[in-house]
C-alpha beads as a LAMMPS data file, in Angstrom:
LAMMPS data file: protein, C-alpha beads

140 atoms
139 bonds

1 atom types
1 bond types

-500.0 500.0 xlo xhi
-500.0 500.0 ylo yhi
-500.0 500.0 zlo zhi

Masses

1 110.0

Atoms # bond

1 1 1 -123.598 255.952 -11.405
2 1 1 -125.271 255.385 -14.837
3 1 1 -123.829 257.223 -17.745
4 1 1 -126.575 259.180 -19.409
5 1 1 -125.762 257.419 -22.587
6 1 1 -125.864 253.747 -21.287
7 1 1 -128.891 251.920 -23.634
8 1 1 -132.104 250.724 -21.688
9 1 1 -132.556 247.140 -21.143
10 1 1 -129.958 243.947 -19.973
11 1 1 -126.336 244.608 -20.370
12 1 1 -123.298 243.332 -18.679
13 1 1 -121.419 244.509 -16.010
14 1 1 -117.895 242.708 -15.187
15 1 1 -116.386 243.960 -12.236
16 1 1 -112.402 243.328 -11.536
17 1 1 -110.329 243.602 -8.230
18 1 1 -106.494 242.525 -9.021
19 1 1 -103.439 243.460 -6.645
20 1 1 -101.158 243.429 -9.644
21 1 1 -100.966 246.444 -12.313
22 1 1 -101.897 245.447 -15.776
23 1 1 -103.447 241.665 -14.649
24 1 1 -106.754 242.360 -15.847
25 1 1 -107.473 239.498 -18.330
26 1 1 -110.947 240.217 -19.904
27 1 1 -111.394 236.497 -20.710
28 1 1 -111.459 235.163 -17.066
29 1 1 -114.974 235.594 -16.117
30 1 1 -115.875 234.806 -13.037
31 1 1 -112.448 233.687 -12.235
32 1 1 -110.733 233.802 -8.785
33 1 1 -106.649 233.963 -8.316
34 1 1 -103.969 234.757 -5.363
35 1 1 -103.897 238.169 -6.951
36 1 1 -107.271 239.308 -6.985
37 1 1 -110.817 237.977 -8.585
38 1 1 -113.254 238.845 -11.341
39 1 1 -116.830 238.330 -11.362
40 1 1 -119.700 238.695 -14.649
41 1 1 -123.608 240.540 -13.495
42 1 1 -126.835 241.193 -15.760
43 1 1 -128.223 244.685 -14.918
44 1 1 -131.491 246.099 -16.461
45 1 1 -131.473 249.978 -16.845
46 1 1 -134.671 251.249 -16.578
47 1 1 -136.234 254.523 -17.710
48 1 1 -135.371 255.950 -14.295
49 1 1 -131.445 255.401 -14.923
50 1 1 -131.634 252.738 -11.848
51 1 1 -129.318 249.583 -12.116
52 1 1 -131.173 246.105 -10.534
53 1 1 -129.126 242.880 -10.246
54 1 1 -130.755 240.529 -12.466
55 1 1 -130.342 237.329 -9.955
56 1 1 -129.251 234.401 -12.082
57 1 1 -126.798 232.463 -9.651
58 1 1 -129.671 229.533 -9.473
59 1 1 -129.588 228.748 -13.688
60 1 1 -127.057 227.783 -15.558
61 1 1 -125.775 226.353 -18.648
62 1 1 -124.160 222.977 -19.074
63 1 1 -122.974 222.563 -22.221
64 1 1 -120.818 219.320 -23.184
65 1 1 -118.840 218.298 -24.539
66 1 1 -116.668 221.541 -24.908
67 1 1 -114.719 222.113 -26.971
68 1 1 -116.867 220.697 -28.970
69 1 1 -116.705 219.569 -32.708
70 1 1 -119.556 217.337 -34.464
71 1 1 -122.441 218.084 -31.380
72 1 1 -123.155 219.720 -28.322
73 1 1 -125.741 218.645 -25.737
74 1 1 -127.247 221.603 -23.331
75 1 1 -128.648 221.018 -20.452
76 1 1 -130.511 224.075 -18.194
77 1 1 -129.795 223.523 -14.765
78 1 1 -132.567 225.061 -12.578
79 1 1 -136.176 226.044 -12.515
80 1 1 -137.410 228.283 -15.167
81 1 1 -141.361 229.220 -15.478
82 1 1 -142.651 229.680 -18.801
83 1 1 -140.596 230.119 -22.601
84 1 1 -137.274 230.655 -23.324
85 1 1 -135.308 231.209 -26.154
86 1 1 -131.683 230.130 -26.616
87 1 1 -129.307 232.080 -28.694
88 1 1 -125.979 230.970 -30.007
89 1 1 -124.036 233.733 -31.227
90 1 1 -120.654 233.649 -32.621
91 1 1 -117.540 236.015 -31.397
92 1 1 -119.039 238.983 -33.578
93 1 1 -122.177 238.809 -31.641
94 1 1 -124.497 238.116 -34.580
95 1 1 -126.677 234.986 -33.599
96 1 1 -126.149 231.703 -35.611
97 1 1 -128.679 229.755 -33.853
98 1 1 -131.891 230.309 -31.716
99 1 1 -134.323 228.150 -30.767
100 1 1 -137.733 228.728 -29.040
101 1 1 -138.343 226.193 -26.144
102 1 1 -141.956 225.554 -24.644
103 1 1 -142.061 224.890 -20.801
104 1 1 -138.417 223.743 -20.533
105 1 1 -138.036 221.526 -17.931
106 1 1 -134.924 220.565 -16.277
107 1 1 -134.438 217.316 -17.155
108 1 1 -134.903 218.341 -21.011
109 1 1 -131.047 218.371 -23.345
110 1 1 -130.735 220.072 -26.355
111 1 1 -128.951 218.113 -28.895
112 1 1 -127.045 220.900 -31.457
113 1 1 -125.542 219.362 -34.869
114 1 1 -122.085 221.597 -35.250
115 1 1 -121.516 220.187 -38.902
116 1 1 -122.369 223.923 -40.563
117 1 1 -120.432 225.794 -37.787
118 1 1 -117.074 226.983 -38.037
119 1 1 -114.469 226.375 -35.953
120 1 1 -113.679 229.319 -33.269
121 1 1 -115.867 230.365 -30.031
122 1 1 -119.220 231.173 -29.323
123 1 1 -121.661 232.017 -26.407
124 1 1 -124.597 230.411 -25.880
125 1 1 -127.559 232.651 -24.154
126 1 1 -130.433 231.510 -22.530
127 1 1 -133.096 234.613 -22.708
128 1 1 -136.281 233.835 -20.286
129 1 1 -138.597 236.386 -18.473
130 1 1 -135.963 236.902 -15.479
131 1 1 -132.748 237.483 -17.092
132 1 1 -129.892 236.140 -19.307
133 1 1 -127.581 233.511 -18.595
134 1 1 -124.684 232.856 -20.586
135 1 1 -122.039 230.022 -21.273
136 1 1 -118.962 230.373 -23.702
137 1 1 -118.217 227.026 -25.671
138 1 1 -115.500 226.738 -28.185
139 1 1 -116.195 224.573 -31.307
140 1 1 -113.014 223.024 -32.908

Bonds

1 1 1 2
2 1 2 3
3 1 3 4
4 1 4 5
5 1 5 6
6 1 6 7
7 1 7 8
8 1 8 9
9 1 9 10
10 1 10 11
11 1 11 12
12 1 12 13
13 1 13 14
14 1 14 15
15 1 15 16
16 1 16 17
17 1 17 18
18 1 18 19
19 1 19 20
20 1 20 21
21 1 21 22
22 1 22 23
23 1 23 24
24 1 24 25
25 1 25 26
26 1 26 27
27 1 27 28
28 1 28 29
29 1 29 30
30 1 30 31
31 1 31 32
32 1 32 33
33 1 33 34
34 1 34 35
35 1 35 36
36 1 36 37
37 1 37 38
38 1 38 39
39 1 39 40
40 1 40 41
41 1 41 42
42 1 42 43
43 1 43 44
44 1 44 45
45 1 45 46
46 1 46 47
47 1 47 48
48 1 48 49
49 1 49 50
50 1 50 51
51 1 51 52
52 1 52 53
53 1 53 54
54 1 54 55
55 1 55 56
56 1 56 57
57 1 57 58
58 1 58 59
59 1 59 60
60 1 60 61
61 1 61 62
62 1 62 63
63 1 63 64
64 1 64 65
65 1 65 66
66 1 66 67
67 1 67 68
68 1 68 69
69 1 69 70
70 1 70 71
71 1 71 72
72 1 72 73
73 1 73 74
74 1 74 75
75 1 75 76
76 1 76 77
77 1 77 78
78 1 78 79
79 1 79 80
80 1 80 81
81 1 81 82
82 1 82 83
83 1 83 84
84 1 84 85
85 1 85 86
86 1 86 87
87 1 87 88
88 1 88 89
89 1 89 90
90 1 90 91
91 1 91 92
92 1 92 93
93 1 93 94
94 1 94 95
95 1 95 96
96 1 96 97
97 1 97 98
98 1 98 99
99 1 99 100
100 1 100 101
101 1 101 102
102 1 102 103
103 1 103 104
104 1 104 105
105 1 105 106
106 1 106 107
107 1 107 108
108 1 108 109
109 1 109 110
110 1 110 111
111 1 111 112
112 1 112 113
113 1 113 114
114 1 114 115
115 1 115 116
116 1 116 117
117 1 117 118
118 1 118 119
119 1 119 120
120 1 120 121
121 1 121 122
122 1 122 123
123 1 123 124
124 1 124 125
125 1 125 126
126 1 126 127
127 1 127 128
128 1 128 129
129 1 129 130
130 1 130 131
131 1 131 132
132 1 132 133
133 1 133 134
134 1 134 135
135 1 135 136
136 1 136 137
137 1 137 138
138 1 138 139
139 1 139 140
């Protein structure tokens, strides 16, 4: 069920199955342990209050190396049709870098000078016309 007051559009939905009371770390994404797992989706909300998967198990980020502290290379692995932006945003959520990119294709790396970043951890976000994918890198 959709709360009445969720916001339209892509959020995030983390869903958590541990066998042990209070072992719910909310920094293991996607993680998988002898007590239980934990696993990251992209929903849109629509106007109708209907949740649909946003499938993005086929793209992903590659970011190296990381931590990182003087650059970062990204890579996009998988096929994307037409623009995308990427986002950088730092642990407040207010975007530090974003960069338009023209018919990315997956042989293409994105070389990202960290000289005017501070040190701490960030999330980089690839926005294109199916969905959002996401990768955490730490810059030290």
């Amino acid at each position: 069920m959709v709360p009445s007051n969720a916001l339209l559009g892509i959020t995030g939905l983390r869903i958590r199955s541990h066998s042990l009371p209070g072992n719910n770390f909310s920094w293991a994404a996607c993680t998988f342990s002898t007590f239980g797992e934990l696993e990251d989706y992209f929903v849109t909300i629509d106007l109708f209050n209907k949740v649909k998967e946003i499938e993005t198990k086929e793209i992903k980020i590659i970011a190296y190396p990381n931590p990182a502290s003087q650059q970062l290379t990204i890579k996009i692995d998988g096929t994307i049709k037409g623009n995308v932006r990427l986002k950088m945003l730092n642990i407040n959520g207010k975007e530090v870098y974003t960069k338009e990119i023209l018919n990315l294709k997956n042989t293409d790396r994105i070389l990202l000078n960290l000289s005017s970043y501070t040190e701490g951890i960030y999330i980089l976000q690839l926005v294109y016309n199916e969905g959002v994918v996401m990768q955490k890198v730490i810059i030290e």
